[in-house]
C-alpha positions in Angstrom: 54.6 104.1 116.0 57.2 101.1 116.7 60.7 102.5 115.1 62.2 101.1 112.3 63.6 97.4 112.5 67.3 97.9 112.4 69.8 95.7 110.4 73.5 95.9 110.7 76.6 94.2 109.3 79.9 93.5 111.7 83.6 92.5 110.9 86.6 91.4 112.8 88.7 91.7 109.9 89.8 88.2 110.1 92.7 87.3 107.5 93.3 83.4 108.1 94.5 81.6 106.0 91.9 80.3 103.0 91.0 76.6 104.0 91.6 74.7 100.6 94.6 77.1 99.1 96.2 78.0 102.1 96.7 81.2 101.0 96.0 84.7 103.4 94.5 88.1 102.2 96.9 90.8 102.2 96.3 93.4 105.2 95.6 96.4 102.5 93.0 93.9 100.3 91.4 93.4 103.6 90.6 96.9 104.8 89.7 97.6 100.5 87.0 95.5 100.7 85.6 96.6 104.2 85.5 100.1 103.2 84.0 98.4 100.0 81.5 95.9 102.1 80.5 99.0 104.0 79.4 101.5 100.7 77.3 98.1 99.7 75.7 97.9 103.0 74.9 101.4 103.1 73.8 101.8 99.4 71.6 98.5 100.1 69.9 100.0 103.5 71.7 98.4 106.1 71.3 100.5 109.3 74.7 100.3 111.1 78.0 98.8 110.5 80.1 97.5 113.3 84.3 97.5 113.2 85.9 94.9 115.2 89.0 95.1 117.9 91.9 92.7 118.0 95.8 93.2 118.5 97.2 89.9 116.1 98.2 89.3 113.1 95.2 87.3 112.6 93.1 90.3 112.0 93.5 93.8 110.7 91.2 95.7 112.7 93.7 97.2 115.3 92.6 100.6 115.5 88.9 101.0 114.1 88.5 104.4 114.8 90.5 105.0 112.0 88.3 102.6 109.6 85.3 104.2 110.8 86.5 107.7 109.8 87.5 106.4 106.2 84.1 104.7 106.2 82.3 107.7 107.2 83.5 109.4 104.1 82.8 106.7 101.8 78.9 106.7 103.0 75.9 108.8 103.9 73.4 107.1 105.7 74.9 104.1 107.6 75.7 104.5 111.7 79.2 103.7 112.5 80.2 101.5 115.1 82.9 99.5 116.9 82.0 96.0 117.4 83.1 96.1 120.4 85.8 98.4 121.8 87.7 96.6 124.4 87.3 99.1 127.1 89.2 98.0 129.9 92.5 98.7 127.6 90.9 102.6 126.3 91.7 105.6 127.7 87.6 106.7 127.8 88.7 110.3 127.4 90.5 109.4 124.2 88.1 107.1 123.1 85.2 109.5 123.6 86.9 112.4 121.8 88.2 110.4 118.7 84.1 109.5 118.2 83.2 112.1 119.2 85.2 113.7 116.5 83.4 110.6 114.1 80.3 111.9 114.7 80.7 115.4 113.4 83.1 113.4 110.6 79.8 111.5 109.5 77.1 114.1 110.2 75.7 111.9 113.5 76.1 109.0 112.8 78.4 107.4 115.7 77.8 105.1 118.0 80.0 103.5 120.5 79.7 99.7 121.5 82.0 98.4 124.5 83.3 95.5 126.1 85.4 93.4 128.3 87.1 91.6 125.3 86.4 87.9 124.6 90.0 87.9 123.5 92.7 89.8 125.8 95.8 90.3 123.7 95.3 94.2 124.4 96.4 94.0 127.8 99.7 92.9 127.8 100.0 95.2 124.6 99.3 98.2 126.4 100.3 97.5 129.8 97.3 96.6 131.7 97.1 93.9 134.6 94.4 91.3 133.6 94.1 90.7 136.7 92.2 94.2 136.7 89.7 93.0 133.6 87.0 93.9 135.7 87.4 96.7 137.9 88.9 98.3 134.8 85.6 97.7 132.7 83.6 98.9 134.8 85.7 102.3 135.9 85.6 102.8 132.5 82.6 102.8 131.4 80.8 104.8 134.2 83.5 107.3 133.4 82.7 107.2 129.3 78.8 107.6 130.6 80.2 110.9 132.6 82.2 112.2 129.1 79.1 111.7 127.3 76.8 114.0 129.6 79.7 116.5 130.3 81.5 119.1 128.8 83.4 119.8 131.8 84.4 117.2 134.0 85.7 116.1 137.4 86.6 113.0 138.4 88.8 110.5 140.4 89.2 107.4 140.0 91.9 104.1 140.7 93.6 103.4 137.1 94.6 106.8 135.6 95.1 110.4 136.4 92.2 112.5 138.1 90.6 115.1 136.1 90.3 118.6 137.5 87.9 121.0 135.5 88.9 119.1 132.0 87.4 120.4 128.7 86.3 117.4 127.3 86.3 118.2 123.4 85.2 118.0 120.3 80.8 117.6 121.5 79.3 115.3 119.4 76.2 116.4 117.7 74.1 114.8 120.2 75.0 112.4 123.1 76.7 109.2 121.6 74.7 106.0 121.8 76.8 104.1 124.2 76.2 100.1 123.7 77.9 97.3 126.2 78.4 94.1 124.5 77.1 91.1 126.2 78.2 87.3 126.1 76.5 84.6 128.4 77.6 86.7 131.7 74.8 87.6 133.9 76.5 89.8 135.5 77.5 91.9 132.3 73.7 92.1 131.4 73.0 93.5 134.6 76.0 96.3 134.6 74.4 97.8 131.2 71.3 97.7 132.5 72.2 99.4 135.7 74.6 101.8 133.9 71.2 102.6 131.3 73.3 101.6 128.1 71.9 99.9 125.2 72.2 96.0 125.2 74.0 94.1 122.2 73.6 90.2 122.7 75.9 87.9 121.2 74.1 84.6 120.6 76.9 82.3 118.8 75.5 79.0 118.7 73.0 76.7 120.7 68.9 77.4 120.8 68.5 81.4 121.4 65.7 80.6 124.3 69.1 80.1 126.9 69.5 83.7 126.6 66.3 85.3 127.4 67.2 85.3 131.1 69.9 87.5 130.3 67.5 90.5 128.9 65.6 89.7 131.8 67.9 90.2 134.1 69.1 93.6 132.1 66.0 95.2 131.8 65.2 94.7 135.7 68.5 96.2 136.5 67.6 99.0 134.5 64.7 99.4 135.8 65.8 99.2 139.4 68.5 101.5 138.6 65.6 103.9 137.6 66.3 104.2 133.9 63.5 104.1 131.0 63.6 100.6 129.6 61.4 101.8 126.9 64.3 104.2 125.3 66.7 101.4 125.9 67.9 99.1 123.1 68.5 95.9 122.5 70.7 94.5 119.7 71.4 90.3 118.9 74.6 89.3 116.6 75.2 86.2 115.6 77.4 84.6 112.5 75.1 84.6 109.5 75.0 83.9 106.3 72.8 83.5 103.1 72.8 82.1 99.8 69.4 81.6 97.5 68.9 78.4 99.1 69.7 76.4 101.9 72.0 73.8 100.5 73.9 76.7 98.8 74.3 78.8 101.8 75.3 75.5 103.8 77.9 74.3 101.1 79.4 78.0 100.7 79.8 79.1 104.4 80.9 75.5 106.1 84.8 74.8 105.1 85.3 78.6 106.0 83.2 78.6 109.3 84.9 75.2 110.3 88.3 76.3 109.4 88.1 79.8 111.1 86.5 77.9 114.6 89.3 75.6 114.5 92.1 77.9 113.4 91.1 81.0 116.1 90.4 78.1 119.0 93.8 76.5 118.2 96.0 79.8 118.5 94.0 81.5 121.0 93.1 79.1 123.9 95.6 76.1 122.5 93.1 73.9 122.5 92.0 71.1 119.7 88.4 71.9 118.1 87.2 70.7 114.9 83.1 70.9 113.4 82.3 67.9 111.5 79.8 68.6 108.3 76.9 67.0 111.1 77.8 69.1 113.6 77.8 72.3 111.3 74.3 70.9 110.3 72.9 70.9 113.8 74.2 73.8 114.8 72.4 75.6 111.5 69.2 73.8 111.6 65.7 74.7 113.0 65.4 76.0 116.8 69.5 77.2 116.8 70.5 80.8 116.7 72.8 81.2 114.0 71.0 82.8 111.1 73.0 80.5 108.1 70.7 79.4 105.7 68.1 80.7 102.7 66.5 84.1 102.9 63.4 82.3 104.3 65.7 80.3 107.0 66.8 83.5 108.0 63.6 85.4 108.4 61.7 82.4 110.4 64.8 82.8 112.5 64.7 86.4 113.1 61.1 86.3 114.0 61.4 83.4 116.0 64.2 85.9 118.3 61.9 88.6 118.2 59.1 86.7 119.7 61.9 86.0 123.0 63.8 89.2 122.6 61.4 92.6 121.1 65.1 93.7 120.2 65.2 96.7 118.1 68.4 95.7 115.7 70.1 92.3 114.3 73.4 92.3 113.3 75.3 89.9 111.2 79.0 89.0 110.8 78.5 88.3 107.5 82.2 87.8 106.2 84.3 85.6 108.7 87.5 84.7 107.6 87.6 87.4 105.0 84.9 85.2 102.7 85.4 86.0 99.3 84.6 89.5 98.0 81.2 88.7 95.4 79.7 85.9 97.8 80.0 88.6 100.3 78.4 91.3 97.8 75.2 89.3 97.1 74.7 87.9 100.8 75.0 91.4 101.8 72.2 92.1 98.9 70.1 89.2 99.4 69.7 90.6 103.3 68.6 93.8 101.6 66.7 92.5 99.2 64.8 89.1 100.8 65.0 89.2 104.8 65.1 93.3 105.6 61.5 94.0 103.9 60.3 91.0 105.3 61.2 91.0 108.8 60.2 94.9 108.9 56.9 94.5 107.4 56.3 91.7 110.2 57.4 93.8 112.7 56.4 97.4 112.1 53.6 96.7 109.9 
């Protein structure tokens, strides 16, 4: 029997300023309402909620281990995740222990989802050479894939200290699911195949059949690698949103989505970029990715992916630019309510 159909709900913490007033969130109303988001999601049957990485003032996600952990307290069924990790600016051996110490926190419930970092503030921050994004990414993760299989490790490698018969502790309650996150880069795909991690697509705009090459290619480097594709994931995230119908949705989610696109482009690649009301419209409508729309819009969607993917989870940034607390609430239930039952009765019968 196919497993369950998983559902999951990711934040960046994003605290921009509101588009008509002008006005931001404060930093401890923010983290409120994520630890209150995340008791929803769980109480609602959400599978897995993912916490966010950035280093500005922008956001208030620096350190989401520590959300997590609060999280973990204030729920009992829901996985806990990062969403992603920026890897390349982690110690793995720190990073492995603090979830490792999550999962026995939350009973089994952690997971650990890397990446290279769309945005690279962290590097600076904590010392690290970009000019080592890669070869830091990918020492990194082959070491977090040793820590994970190994109680007792030794290892040498280029950017930090050798270890020599290290006790790596707290053990997890089983082996942490270990997840790379994946843009448009082929190459990316075919490192978590070949390193027999779980895949987690991000498909942020355009017509999701441009990124079926990219499982593809991730499942044959798996394969070649000689890893069971069959016991390896696949997860797609997109921005979402849902309202009861589609005008609704549309008319709720646009000045934020436009504001937040133009804002985030602005400060962090100082460049101009602006989404017209017809451009938000064909980037929402039939055959595009981005799941914003009626419960219906959103299942046809879903479906639609599954037919190109056969992923095993969807997650959904649901609350970009902090979105106000009850429209967040009853998108959060509608999902539960109107697209989870649907999509899993389609796809597990």
């Amino acid at each position: 029997m196919k497993k369950k159909f998983e559902f999951g709900f990711y934040t960046f913490g994003n605290i921009i300023p509101d588009p008509i007033t002008g006005k931001k969130t404060s930093q401890h109303q923010r983290i409120k309402e994520i630890i209150e988001a995340a008791k929803l999601a769980d109480d609602a049957g959400f599978d897995v909620i993912g916490i966010g990485e950035h280093h500005t003032s922008d956001f208030v996600l620096s350190a989401p281990i520590v959300l997590l952990s609060a999280i973990a307290q204030a729920t009992k069924n829901i996985k806990l995740s990062t969403a992603v990790a920026v890897l390349s600016t982690h110690d793995p051996v720190r990073l492995y222990e603090e979830f490792a110490t999550l999962d026995l926190i939350s009973d089994g419930r952690a997971e650990i989802l890397v990446g290279r970092g769309s945005s690279t503030e962290s590097f600076p921050l904590f010392g690290y050479d970009l000019l080592d994004y890669d070869e830091l990414f990918n020492e990194n993760l082959k070491l977090l894939k040793i820590l994970n299989k190994n109680e007792v490790v030794n290892w040498t490698g280029k950017f930090r200290s050798p270890l020599i018969e290290a006790e790596i502790a707290p053990r997890p309650l089983a082996q942490l699911p270990i997840w790379v996150g994946v843009g448009g880069t082929p190459a990316s795909a075919a490192r978590a195949g070949a390193e027999g991690a779980h895949l987690n697509l991000a498909i942020l705009g355009g017509p999701p059949e441009r990124f079926t090459h990219l499982v593809d290619i991730y499942r044959e480097a798996a394969r070649n690698a000689g890893h069971n594709v069959e016991e390896l994931k696949i997860a797609i995230s997109s921005h979402s949103y849902v309202a009861e119908t589609p005008i609704q949705a549309r008319e709720e989610i646009y000045p934020t989505f436009s504001y937040t696109m133009q804002y985030l482009v602005k400060k962090l690649r100082n460049q101009v970029y602006s989404i017209s009301r017809n451009d938000f419209e064909a980037m929402t409508g039939p055959g595009t990715a981005l799941t914003i729309g009626s419960p219906q819009e959103m299942i046809d969607k879903i479906m639609h992916q599954y037919e190109l993917f056969h992923h095993d989870r969807y997650i959904l940034q649901l609350d970009m630019n902090g979105l106000p607390f009850p429209q967040l609430a009853r998108a959060i239930e509608l999902v539960a309510d109107k697209v989870a039952p649907v999509v899993r009765r389609e796809i597990n019968g």
